[in-house]
C-alpha positions as CSV (number, residue, x, y, z in Angstrom):
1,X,0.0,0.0,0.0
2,X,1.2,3.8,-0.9
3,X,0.1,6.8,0.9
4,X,1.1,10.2,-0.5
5,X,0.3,12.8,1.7
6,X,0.9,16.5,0.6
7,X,0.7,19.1,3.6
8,X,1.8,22.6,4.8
9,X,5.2,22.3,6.8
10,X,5.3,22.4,10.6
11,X,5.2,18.7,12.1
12,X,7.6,17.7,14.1
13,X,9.5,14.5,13.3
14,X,7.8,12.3,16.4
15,X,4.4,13.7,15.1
16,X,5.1,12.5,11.3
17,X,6.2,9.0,13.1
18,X,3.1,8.6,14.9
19,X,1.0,9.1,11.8
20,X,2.9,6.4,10.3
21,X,2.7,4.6,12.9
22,X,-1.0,4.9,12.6
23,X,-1.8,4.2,9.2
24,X,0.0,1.5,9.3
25,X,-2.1,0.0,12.4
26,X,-5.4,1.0,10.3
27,X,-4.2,-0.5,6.9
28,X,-3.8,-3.5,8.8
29,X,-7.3,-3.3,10.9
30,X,-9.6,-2.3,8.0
31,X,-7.8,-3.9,4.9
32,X,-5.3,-6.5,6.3
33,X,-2.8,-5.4,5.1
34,X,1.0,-6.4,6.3
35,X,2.5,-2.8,8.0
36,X,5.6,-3.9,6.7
37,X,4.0,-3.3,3.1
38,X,2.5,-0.3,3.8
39,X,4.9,3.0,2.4
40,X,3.8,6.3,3.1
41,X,5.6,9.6,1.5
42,X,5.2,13.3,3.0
43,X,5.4,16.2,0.6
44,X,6.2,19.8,2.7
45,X,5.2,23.0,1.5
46,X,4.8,26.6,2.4
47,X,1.5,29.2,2.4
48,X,2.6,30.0,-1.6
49,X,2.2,26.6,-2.6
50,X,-1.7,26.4,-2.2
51,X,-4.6,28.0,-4.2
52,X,-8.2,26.7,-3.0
53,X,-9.8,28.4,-6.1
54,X,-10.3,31.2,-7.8
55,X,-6.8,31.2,-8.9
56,X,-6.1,32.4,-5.6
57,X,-3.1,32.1,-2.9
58,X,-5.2,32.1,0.3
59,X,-3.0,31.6,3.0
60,X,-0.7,34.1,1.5
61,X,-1.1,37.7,3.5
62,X,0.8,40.1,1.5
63,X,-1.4,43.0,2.0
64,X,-1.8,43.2,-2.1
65,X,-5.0,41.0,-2.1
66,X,-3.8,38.0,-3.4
67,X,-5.1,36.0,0.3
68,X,-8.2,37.6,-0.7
69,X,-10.9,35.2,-0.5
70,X,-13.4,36.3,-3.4
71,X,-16.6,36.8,-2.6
């Protein structure tokens, strides 16, 4: 099993071990599968890296509207 998970930076290294830790334990639970077969990748970014829409930067607060939400 591969899990790619894409996220906004900030974890610390024990918290990224204990969500491996637990999908792991629910891959095995709910699907049966093996931990040992079970990968999982983390992708860091920053505030820039997202838009939710609209062409957008959201989480970006440069003060020249581009975190605007539209209405």
């Amino acid at each position: 099993m591969y899990v790619a998970i894409t996220l906004r930076s900030g974890r610390t290294p024990d918290q990224k071990r204990a969500l491996y830790r637990r999908i792991a334990e629910l891959a095995h639970a709910y699907a049966g599968t093996e931990p040992r077969n079970v990968f999982v990748t983390v992708t860091e970014n920053g505030p820039a890296d997202w838009s939710l829409g609209h062409g957008v930067a959201q989480y970006l607060d440069d003060g020249g509207g581009s975190g605007a939400r539209p209405k």
